[in-house]
Structure formats: structure tokens, C-alpha cells
C-alpha positions in Angstrom: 21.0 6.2 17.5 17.3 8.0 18.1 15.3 5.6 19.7 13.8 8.0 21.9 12.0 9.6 18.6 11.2 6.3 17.7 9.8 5.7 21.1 7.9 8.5 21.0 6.5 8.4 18.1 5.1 4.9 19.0 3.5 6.1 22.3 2.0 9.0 19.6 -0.4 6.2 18.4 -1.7 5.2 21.8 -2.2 1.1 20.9 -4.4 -0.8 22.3 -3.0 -4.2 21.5 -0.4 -6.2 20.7 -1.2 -6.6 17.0 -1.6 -2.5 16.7 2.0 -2.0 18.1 3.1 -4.0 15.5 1.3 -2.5 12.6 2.8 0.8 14.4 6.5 -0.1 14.4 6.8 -1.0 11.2 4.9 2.0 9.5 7.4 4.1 11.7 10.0 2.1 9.7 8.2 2.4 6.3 8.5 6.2 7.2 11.8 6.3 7.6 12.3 4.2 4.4 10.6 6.3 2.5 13.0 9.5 4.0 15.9 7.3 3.1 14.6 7.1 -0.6 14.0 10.5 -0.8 17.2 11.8 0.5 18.6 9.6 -2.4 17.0 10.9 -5.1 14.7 7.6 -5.5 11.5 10.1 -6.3 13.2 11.6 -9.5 12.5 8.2 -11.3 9.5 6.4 -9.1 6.2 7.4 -7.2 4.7 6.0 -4.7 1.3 4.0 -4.7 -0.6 0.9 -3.3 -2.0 0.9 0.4 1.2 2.3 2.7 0.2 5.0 0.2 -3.1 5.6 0.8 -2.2 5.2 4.5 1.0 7.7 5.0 -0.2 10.3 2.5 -3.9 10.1 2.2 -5.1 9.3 5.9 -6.5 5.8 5.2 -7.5 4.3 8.5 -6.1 0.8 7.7 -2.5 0.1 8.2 -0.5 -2.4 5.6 2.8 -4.0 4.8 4.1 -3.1 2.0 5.9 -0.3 0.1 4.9 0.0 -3.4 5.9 1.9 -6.5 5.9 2.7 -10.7 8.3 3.6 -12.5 7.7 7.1 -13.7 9.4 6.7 -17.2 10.0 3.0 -18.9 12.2 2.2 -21.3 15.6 2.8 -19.3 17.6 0.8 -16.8 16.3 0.4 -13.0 18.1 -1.3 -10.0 16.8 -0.9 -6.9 19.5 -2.2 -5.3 21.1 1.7 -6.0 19.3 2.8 -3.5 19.3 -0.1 -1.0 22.7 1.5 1.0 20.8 5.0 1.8 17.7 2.9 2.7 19.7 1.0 5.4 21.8 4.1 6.5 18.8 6.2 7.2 17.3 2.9 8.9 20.5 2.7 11.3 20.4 6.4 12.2 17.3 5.2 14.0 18.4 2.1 15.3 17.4 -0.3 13.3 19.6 -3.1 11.9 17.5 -4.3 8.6 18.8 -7.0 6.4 17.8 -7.2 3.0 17.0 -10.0 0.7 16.2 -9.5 -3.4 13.7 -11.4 -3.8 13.3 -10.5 -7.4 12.5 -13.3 -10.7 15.0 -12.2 -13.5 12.4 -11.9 -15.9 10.0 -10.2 -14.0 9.1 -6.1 -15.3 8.8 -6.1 -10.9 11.5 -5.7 -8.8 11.4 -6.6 -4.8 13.5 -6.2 -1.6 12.5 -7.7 1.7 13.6 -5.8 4.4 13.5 -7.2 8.1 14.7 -6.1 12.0 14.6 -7.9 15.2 17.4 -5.2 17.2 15.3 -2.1 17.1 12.1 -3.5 18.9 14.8 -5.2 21.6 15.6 -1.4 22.9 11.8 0.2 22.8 9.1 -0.2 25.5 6.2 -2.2 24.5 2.9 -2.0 26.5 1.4 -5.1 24.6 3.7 -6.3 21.9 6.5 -8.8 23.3 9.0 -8.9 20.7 10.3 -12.6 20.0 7.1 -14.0 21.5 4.6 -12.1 19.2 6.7 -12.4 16.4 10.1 -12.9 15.1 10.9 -9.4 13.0 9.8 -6.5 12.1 9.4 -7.3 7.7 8.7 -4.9 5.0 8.7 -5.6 1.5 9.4 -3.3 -0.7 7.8 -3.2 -4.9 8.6 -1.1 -8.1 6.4 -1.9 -11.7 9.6 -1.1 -14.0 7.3 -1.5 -16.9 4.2 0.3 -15.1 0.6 0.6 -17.6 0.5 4.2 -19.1 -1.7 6.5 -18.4 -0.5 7.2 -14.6 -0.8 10.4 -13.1 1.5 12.2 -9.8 2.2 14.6 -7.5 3.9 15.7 -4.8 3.6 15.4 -1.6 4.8 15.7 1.6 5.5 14.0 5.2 6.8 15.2 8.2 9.0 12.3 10.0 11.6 11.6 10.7 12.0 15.0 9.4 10.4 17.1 6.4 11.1 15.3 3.0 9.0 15.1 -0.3 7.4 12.1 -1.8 6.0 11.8 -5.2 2.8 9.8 -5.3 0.0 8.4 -7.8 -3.0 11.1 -7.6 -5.9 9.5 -6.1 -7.6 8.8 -9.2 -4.8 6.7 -10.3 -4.4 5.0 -7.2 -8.3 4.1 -7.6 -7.9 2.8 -11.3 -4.9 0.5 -9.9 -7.2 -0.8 -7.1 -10.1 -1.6 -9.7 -7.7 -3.7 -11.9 -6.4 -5.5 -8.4 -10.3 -5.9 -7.8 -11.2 -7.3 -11.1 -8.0 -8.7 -12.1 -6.6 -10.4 -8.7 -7.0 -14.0 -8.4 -7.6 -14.3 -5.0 -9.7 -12.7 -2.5 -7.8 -9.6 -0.6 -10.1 -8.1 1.7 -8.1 -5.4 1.8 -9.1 -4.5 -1.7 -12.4 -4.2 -0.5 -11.9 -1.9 2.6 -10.1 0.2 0.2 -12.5 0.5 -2.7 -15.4 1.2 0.1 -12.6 4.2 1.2 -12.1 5.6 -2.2 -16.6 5.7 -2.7 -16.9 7.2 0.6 -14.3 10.2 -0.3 -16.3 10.3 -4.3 -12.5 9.7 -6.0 -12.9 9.4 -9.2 -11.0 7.0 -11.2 -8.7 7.6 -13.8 -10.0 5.2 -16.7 -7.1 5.7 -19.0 -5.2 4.3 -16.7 -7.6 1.3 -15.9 -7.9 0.6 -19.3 -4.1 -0.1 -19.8 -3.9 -1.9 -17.2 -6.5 -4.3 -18.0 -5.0 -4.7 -21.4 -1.3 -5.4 -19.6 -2.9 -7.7 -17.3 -5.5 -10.1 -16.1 -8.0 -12.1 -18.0 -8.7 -9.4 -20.7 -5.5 -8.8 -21.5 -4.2 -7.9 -25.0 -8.1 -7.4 -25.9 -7.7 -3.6 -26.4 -10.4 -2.6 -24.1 -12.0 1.1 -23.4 -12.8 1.0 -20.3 -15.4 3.4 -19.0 -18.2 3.6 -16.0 -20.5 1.2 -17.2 -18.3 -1.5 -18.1 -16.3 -0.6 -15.0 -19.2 -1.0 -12.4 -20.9 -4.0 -14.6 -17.8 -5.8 -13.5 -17.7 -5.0 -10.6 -20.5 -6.3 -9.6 -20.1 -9.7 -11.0 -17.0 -9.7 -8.7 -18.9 -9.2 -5.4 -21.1 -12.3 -6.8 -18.4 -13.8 -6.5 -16.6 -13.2 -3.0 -16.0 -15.3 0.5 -17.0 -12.3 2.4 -15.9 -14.2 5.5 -12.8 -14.7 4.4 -12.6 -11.2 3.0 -13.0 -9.8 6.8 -10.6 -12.2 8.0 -7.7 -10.7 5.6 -8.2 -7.3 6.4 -9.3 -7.6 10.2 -5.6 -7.9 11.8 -4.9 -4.3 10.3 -7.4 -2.1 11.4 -8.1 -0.8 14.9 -10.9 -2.4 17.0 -13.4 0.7 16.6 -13.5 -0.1 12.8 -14.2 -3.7 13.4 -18.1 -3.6 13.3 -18.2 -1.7 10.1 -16.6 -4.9 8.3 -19.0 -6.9 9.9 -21.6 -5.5 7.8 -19.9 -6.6 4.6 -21.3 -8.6 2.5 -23.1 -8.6 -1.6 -25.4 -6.2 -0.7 -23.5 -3.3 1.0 -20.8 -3.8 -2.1 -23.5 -3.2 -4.4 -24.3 -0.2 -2.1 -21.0 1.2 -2.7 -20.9 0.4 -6.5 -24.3 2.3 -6.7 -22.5 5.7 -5.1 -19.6 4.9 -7.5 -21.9 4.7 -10.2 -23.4 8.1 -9.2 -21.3 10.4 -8.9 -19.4 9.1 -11.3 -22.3 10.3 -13.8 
């Protein structure tokens, strides 16, 4: 059992509060998922994507939940559950006792395993974080697209801990197209969508609008209407979505996983500084 590592890498992220540790521990678990998944060959048939993504291999300052992925080639048979036993093996090395629930609908093209832990955080030292008063578990859920729009581009990549491993991942540009669908397409308001999409304008991704485009024909209010997406149409829409947002509630969803230094920038959010953003988007873009 290596709690020490586990302990130190928690001290490596010098928290401030309680709410930090907790985003902290389970990204060090999401970590050693991923490893797990690795070491079993998972990455031959899925890449990684969504916002542990962006976090773990791109360097986004916001932390998140989940562990998504695609499919890299549709058409065959998937079961996660193949890959469940190395997942928890590689878990227990580290001294964590996860049980796992499939939480997946039998007609559903997206499978899904909720992982949790409550021994692990018993046996590491907290500075703010009290374990069973805070909360009950340490969760992850964990997402694959089995029938993933076309058009998706990856690479590999790599990460360091628990120990050197490689990951294949969406490129950028892909990750940005399958945030524009979930900002155009999602039915309700994710804040973290939009601390995300102002991430990608600040870094000048571009946006892989093959992608987009299938995507919006697979799902959402335009589906099956054979759309080409491109800029214009692309940033028209998006700015009859920021019409359309709580912005208050937007910062509410996306406050509990960012640090305290970030908090003012959110504060500013609001119709105008989206349409800021969507003008840089629509710049460079050009």
C-alpha cells in the first residue's frame, strides 16, 4: 500500500481549503485510474476527452469530476467492464478500496461506471478536509461515447504519476468542437462550459468544425438537419446562447472547482465579456 506517495502528492498542491483537498484527492485517484487503463491496454480502442482532460493533460486551471472518453473505432463490441478489474487493482496498490456501480441504460451508445472510496482518505493527513464530516466518499464517474460523431482527431500523450504511462487524448481542436456542441446543444446551464470555452479563446484553439458539424447532426436541436458548420454560423450561435444564460447561476456551478485566486475573474462574467470572448474567437479564427 503507497499512501505515503499519495500523501505526498497531496501536500504537492499546497490547498488552501477544505473543498481544494477534495478536488485534489480525487484527481490523484483519476490519475491513477487513468494508469490502470493504460497498463490494460484501454488506450488501443478509446481517447481521452472532456474536462479531467483538459485539466491532467492540457494544464487547465479548473479541477472536475469526471473521466470521459470516445471510442476510437465504432462498429465493434465495447464493455467497459473489461477493464474495470485493472482499474481497481491499480486503485488498491495505492490504498484505495473503490466500489463500482454500472450505471449504464441498455440502449444507451454511452457507457458509465461510478467509482467511489471512503478507506483511502481514513489513512491521509488532511489540513482542512475532514473526511466523513465534509463528505461521505471520494466519487468518480467514469464515460465512453461507443458511437462517438466522426470526424475526431488524437494523440498521444503523456503523464508522469503514479509512474510514466501514455494516454491517448482528443487534440485540442477536437476537444473545442465537443465543448461548442455541449455549449449550443446542452440543456442546461454548466458554467463550467463557459470557464472552459473562455480557456480554449484565451490559448487561440482552433476548432475542429468537421467534428462540430457531426455532432450537431448526431445531437441536439438540429439534429439529422445535415448542417455545415463553419465560423459564422458557429459564433452567430453562440451568441444567441449567451442571450440566453443565468450568469449567476453559471458562476455558482463552476465556483466550488477553481482555486480562490481565480474567483474574481468569474465575477466579471456576464453577456458582455462572452461576447468579448466570441469576438477573439471570431478573429483569429479568420
Amino acid at each position: 500500500m503507497n499512501i505515503s506517495i499519495i500523501q505526498s502528492r497531496l501536500d504537492s498542491y499546497n490547498c488552501k481549503t477544505a473543498q481544494e483537498e477534495e478536488n485534489a484527492i480525487r484527481e490523484i485517484a483519476q490519475e491513477i485510474v487513468l494508469s490502470g487503463l493504460s497498463r490494460a491496454g484501454f488506450f488501443k480502442k478509446a481517447a481521452f476527452q472532456g474536462g479531467t482532460c483538459l485539466r491532467v493533460i492540457y494544464g487547465i486551471e479548473r479541477f472536475s469530476e469526471d473521466l470521459d472518453f470516445v471510442l476510437m473505432e465504432t462498429g465493434e463490441k465495447f464493455e467497459l467492464e473489461k477493464y474495470t478489474g485493472a482499474m481497481r487493482e491499480e486503485l488498491k496498490m495505492y490504498g484505495f478500496e473503490f466500489t463500482l456501480g454500472n450505471r449504464s441504460d441498455a440502449d444507451s451508445a454511452v457507457q458509465k461506471q461510478f467509482i467511489k472510496d471512503n478507506s483511502a482518505v481514513k489513512l491521509i493527513a488532511f489540513k482542512h478536509f475532514k473526511p466523513g464530516a465534509d463528505t461521505r466518499s471520494v466519487k468518480i464517474k467514469l464515460e465512453i461515447d461507443t458511437n462517438p460523431p466522426h470526424g475526431g482527431k488524437t494523440e498521444v500523450k503523456y503523464l508522469d504519476y503514479p509512474f510514466a504511462f501514455e494516454v491517448v487524448v482528443q487534440d485540442i481542436e477536437s476537444l473545442f468542437a465537443g465543448k461548442c456542441h455541449a455549449l449550443l446543444c446542452r440543456e442546461y446551464v454548466k458554467g463550467r462550459d463557459w470557464y472552459d470555452f473562455a480557456w480554449y479563446v484565451s490559448r487561440k484553439a482552433g476548432i475542429n468544425f468537421t467534428l462540430l458539424s457531426a455532432a450537431i447532426n448526431q445531437v441536439g436541436p438540429w439534429e439529422g438537419k445535415d448542417l455545415n458548420i463553419g465560423k459564422t454560423w458557429c459564433v452567430e450561435n453562440l451568441r444567441k446562447r449567451v442571450a440566453e444564460i443565468d450568469w449567476e447561476k453559471a458562476r455558482d456551478d463552476v465556483k466550488r472547482f477553481l482555486k480562490p485566486h481565480e474567483l474574481p475573474s468569474v465575477e466579471l462574467w456576464n453577456a458582455n465579456f462572452f461576447n468579448d470572448r466570441i469576438d477573439k474567437l471570431a478573429q483569429y479564427l479568420a
